[in-house]
DSSP file (Angstrom, degrees, kcal/mol; ACC not computed):
  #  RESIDUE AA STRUCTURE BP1 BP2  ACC     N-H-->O    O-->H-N    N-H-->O    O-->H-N    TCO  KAPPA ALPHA  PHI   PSI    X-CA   Y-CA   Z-CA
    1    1 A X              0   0    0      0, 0.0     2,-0.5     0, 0.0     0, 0.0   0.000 360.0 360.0 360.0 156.3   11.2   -5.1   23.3
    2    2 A X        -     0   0    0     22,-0.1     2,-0.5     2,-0.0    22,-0.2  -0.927 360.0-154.2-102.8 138.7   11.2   -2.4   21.1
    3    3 A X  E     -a   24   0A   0     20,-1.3    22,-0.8    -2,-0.5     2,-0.6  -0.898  16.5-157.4-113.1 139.8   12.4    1.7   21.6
    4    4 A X  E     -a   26   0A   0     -2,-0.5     2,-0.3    21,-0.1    23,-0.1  -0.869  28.4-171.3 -88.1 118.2   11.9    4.9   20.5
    5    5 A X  E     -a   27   0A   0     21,-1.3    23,-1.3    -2,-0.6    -2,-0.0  -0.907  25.3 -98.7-121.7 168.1   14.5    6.6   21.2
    6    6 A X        -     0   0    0     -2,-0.3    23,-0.2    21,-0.2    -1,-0.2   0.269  38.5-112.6 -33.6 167.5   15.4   10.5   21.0
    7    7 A X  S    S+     0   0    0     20,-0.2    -1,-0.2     1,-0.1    22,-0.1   0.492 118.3  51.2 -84.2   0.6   17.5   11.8   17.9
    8    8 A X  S >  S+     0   0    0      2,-0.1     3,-1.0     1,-0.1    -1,-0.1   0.913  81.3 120.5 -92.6 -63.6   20.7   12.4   20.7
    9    9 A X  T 3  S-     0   0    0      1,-0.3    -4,-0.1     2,-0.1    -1,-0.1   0.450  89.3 -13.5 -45.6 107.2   20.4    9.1   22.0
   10   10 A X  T 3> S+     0   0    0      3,-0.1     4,-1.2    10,-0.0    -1,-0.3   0.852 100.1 135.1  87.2  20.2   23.8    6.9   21.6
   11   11 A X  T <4  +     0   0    0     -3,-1.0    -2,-0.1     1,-0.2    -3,-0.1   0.952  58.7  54.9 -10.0 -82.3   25.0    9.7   19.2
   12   12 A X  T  4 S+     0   0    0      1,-0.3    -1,-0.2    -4,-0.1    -3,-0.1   0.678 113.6  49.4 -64.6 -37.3   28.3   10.3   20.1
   13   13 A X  T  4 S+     0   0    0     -3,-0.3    -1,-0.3     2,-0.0    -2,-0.2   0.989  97.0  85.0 -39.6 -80.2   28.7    6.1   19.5
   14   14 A X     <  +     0   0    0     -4,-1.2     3,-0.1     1,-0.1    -4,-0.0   0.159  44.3 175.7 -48.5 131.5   27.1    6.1   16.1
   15   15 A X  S    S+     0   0    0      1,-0.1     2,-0.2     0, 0.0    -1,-0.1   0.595  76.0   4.0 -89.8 -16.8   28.8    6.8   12.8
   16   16 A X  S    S-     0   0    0      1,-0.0     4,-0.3     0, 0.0    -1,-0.1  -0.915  74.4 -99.1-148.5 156.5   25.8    6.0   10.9
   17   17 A X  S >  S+     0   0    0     -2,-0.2     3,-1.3     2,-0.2    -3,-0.0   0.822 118.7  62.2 -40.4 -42.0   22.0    5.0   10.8
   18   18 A X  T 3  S+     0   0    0      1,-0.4    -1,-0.1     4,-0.0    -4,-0.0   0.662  88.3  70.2 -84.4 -30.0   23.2    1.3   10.2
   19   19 A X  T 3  S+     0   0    0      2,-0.0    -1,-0.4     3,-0.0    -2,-0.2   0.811  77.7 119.7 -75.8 -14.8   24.8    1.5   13.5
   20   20 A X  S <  S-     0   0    0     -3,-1.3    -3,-0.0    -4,-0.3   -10,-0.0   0.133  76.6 -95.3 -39.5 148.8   21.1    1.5   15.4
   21   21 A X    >   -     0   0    0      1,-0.2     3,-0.5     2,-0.0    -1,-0.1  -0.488  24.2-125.1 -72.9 163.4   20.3   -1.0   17.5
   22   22 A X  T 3  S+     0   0    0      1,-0.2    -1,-0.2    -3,-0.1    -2,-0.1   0.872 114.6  58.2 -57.6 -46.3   18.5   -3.7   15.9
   23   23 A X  T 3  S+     0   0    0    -21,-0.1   -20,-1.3     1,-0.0     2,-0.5   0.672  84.2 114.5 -55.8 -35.3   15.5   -3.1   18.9
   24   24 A X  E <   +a    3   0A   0     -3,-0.5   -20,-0.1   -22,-0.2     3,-0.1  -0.387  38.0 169.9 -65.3 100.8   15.5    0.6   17.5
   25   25 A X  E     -     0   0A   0    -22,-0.8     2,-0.3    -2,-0.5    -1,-0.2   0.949  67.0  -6.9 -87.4 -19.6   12.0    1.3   15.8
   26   26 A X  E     -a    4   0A   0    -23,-0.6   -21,-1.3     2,-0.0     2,-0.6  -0.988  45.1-148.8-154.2 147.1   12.5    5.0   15.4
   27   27 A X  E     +a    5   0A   0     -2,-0.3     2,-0.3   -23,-0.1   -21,-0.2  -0.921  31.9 177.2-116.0 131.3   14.9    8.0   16.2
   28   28 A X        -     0   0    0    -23,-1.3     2,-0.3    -2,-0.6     3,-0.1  -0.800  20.5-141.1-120.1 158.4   12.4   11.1   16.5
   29   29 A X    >   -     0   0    0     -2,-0.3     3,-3.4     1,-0.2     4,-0.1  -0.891  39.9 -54.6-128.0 160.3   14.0   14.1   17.5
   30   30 A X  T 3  S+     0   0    0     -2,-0.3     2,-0.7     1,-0.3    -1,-0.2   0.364 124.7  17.6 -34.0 151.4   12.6   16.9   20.0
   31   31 A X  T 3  S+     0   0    0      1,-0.1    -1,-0.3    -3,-0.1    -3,-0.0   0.106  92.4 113.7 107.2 -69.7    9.5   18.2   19.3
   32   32 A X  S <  S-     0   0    0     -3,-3.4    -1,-0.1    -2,-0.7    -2,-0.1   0.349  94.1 -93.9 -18.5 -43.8    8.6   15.4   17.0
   33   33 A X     >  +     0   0    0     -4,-0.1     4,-1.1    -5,-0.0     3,-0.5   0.785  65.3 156.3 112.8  46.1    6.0   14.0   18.9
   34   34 A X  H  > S+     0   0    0      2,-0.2     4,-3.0     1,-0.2     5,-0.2   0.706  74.8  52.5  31.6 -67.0    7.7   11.3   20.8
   35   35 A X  H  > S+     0   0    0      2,-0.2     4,-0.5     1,-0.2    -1,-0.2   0.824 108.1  47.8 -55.3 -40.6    5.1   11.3   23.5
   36   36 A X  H  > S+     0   0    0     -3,-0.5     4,-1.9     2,-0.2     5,-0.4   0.818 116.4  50.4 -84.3 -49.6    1.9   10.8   21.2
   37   37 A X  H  X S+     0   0    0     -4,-1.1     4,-1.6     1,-0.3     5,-0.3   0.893 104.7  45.5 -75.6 -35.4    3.7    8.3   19.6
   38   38 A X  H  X S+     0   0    0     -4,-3.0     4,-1.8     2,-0.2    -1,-0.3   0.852 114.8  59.0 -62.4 -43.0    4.9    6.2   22.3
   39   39 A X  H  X S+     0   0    0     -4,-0.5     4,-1.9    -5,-0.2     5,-0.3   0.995 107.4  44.9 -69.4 -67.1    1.1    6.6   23.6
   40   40 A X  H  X S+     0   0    0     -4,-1.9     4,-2.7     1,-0.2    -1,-0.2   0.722 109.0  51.2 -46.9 -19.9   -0.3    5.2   20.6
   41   41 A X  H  X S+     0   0    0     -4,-1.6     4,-1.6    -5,-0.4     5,-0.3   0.824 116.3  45.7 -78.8 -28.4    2.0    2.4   20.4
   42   42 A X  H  X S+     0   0    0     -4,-1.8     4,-3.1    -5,-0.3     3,-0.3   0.989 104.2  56.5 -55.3 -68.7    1.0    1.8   23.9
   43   43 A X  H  X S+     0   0    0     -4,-1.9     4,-2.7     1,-0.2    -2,-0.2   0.905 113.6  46.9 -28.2 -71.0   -2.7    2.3   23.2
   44   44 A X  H  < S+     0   0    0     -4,-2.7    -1,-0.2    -5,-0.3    -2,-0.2   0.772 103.8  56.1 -73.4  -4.0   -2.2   -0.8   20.4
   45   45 A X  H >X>S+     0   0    0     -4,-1.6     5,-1.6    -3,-0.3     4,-1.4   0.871 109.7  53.0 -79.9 -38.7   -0.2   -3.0   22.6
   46   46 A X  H >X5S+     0   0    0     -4,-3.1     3,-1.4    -5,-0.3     4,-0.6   1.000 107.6  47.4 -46.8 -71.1   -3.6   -2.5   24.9
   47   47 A X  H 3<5S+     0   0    0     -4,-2.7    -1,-0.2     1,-0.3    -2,-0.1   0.253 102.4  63.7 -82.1  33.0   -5.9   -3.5   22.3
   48   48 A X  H <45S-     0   0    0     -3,-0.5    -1,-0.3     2,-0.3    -2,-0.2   0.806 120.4-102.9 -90.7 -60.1   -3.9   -6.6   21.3
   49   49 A X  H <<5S+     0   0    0     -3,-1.4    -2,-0.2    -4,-1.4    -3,-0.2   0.092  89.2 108.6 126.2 -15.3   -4.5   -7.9   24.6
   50   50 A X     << -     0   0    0     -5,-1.6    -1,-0.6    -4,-0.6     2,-0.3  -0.455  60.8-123.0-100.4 164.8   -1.4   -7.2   25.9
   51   51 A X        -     0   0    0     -2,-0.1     2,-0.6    -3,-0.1    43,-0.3  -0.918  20.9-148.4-115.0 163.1   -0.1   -4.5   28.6
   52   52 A X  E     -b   94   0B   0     41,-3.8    43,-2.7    -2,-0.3     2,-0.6  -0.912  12.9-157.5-134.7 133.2    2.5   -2.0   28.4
   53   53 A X  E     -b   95   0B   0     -2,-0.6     2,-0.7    41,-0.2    43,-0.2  -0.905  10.5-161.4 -97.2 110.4    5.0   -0.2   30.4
   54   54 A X  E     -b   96   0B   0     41,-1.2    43,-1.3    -2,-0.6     2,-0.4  -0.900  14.0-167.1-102.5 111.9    6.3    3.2   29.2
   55   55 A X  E     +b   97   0B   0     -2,-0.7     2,-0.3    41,-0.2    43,-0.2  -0.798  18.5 168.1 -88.2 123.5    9.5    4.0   31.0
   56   56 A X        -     0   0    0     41,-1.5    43,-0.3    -2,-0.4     6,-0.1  -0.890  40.7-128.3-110.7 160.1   11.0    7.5   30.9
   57   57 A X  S    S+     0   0    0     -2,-0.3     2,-0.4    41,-0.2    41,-0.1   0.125  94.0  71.5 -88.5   8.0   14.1    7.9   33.6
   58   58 A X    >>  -     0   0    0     39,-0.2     4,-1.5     1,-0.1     3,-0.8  -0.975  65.0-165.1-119.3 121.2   12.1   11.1   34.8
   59   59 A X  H 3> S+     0   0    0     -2,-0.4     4,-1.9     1,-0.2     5,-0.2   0.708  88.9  52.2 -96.9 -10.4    9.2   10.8   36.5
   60   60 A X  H 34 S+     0   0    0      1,-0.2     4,-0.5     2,-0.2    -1,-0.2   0.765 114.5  50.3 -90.6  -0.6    7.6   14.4   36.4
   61   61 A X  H <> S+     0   0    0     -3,-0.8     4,-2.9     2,-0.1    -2,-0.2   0.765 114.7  48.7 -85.6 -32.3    8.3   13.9   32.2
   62   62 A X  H  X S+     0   0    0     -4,-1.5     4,-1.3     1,-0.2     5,-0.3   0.920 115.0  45.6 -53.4 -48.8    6.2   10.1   33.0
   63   63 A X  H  X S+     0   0    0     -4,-1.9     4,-3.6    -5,-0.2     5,-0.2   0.990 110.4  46.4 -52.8 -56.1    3.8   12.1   34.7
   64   64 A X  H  > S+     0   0    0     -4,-0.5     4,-1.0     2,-0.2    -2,-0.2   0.970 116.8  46.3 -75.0 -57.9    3.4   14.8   32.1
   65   65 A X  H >X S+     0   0    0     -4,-2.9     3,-4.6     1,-0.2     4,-1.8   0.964 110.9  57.7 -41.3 -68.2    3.1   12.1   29.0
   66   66 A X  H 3< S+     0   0    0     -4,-1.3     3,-0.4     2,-0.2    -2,-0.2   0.814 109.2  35.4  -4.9 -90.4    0.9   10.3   31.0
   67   67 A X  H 3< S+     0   0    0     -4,-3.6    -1,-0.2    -5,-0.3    -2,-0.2   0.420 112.2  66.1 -67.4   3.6   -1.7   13.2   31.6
   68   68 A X  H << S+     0   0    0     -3,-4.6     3,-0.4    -4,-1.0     4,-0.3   0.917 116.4  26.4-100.9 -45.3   -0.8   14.2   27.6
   69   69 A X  S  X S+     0   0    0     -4,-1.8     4,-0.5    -3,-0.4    -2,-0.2  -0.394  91.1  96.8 -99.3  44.0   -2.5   10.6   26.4
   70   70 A X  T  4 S+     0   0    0     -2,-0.3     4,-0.4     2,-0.1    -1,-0.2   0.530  82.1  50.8-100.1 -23.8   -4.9    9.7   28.9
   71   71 A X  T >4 S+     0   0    0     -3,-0.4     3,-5.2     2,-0.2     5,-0.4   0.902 110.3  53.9 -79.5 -76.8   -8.1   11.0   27.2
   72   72 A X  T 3> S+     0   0    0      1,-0.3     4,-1.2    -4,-0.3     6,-0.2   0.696 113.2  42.9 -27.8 -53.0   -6.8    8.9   24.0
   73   73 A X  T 3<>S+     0   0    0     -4,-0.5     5,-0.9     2,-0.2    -1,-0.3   0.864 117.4  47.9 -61.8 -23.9   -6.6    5.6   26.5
   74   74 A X  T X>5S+     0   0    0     -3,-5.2     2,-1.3    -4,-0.4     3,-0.7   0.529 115.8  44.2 -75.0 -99.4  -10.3    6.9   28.2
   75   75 A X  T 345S+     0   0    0      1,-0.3    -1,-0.2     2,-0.2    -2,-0.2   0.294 118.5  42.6 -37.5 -26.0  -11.9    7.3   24.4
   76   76 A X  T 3<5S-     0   0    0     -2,-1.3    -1,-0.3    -4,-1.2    -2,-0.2   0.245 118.3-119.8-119.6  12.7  -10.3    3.8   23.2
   77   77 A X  T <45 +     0   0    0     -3,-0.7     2,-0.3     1,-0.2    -2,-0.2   0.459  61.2 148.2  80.5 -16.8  -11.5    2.3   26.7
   78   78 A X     << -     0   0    0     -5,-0.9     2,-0.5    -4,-0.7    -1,-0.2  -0.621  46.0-132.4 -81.2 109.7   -8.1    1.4   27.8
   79   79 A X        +     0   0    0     -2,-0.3    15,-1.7    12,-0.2     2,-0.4  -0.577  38.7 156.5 -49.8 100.9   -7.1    1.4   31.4
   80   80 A X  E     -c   94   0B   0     -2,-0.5     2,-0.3    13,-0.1    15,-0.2  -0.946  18.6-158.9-156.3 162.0   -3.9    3.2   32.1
   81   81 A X  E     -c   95   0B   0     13,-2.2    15,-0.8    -2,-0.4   -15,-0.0  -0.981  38.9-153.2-158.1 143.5   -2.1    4.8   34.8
   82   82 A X  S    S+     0   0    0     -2,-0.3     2,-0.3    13,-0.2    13,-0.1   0.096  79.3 113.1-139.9  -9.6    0.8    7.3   36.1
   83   83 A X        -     0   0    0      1,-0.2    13,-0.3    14,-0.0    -2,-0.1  -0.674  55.4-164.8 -77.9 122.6    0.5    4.8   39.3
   84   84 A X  S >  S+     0   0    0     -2,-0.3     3,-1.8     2,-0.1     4,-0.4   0.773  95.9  64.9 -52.8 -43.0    4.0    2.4   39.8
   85   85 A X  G >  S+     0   0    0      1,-0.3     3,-1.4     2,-0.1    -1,-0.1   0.919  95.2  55.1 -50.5 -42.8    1.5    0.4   42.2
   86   86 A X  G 3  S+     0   0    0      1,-0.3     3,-0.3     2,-0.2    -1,-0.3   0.369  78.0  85.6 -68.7  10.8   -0.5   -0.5   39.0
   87   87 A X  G <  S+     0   0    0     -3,-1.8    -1,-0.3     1,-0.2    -2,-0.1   0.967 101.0  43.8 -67.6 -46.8    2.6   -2.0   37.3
   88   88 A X  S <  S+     0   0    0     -3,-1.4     2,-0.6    -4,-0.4    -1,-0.2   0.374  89.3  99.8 -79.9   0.0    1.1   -5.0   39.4
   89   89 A X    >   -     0   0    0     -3,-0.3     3,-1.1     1,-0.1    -3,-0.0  -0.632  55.4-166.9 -75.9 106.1   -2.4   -4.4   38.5
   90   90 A X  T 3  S+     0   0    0     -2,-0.6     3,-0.1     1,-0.2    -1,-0.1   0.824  91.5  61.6 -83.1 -15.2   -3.4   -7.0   35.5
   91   91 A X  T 3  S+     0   0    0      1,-0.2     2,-0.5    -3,-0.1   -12,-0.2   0.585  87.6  87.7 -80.3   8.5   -6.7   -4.6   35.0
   92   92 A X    <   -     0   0    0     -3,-1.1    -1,-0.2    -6,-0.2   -11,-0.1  -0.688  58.3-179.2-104.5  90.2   -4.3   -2.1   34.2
   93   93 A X  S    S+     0   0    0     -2,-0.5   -41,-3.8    -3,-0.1     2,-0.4   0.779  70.5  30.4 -42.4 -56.1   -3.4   -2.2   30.4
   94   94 A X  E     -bc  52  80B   0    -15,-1.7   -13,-2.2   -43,-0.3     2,-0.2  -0.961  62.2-171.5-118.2 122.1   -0.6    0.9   30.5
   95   95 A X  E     -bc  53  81B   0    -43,-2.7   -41,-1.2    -2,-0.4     2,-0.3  -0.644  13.3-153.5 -98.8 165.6    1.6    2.1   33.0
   96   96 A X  E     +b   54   0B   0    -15,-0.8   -41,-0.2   -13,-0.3     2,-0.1  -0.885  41.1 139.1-101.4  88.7    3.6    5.0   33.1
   97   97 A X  E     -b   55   0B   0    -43,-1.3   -41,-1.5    -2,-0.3     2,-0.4  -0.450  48.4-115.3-132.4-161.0    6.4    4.4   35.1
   98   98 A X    >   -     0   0    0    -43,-0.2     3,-4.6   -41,-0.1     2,-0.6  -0.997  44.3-100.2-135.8 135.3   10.2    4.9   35.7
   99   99 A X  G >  S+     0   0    0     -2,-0.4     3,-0.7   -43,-0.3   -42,-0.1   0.629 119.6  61.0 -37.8  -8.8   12.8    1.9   35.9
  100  100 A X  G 3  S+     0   0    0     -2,-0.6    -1,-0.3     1,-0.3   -43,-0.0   0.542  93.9  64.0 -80.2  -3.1   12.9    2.0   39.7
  101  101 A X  G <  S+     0   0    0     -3,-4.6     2,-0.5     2,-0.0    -1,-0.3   0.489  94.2  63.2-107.2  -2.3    9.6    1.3   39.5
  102  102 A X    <         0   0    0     -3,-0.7   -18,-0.0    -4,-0.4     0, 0.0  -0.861 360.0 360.0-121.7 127.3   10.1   -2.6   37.7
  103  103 A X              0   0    0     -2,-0.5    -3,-0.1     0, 0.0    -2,-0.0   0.267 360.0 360.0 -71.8 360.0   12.0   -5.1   39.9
């Protein structure tokens, strides 16, 4: 898989850039657009053909991304959902969900 993660995240570890995980495609820092950006990569993972799960560990921040890129997923056609049920849904392209929500 790949992540975006915050500019905090695994900090306190790092000494460097070079220390990133390999997995790491960008460190965006608050603000940044985090949200938009996770949607669009989401939004091309759809229109591979593929689906995608975007996990945040909070669900009322899942929620809130969610309902910030959901016209982008309507305009582009894309099926996508703030639902955990739809994780199991293959007609669902993008989830929003939270790691409790994946077995």
């Amino acid at each position: 898989g790949i992540r975006i993660c915050g500019a905090g995240a695994g900090a306190a570890e790092r000494t460097s850039d070079l220390d990133l995980p390999k997995t790491m495609l960008a460190r965006v820092g608050t603000g940044e657009g985090k949200s938009i950006i996770i949607g669009m990569l989401a939004a091309f993972v759809a229109k591979k053909g593929m689906r995608a799960h975007v996990i945040n560990n909070d669900r009322v921040l899942t929620r809130r991304d969610y309902e910030g890129n959901k016209s982008i997923f309507a305009s582009l056609d894309i099926k996508a959902s703030a639902d955990p049920a739809d994780i199991r849904n293959k007609e669902t392209s993008v989830v929003y969900c939270c790691p409790d929500d994946i077995e």
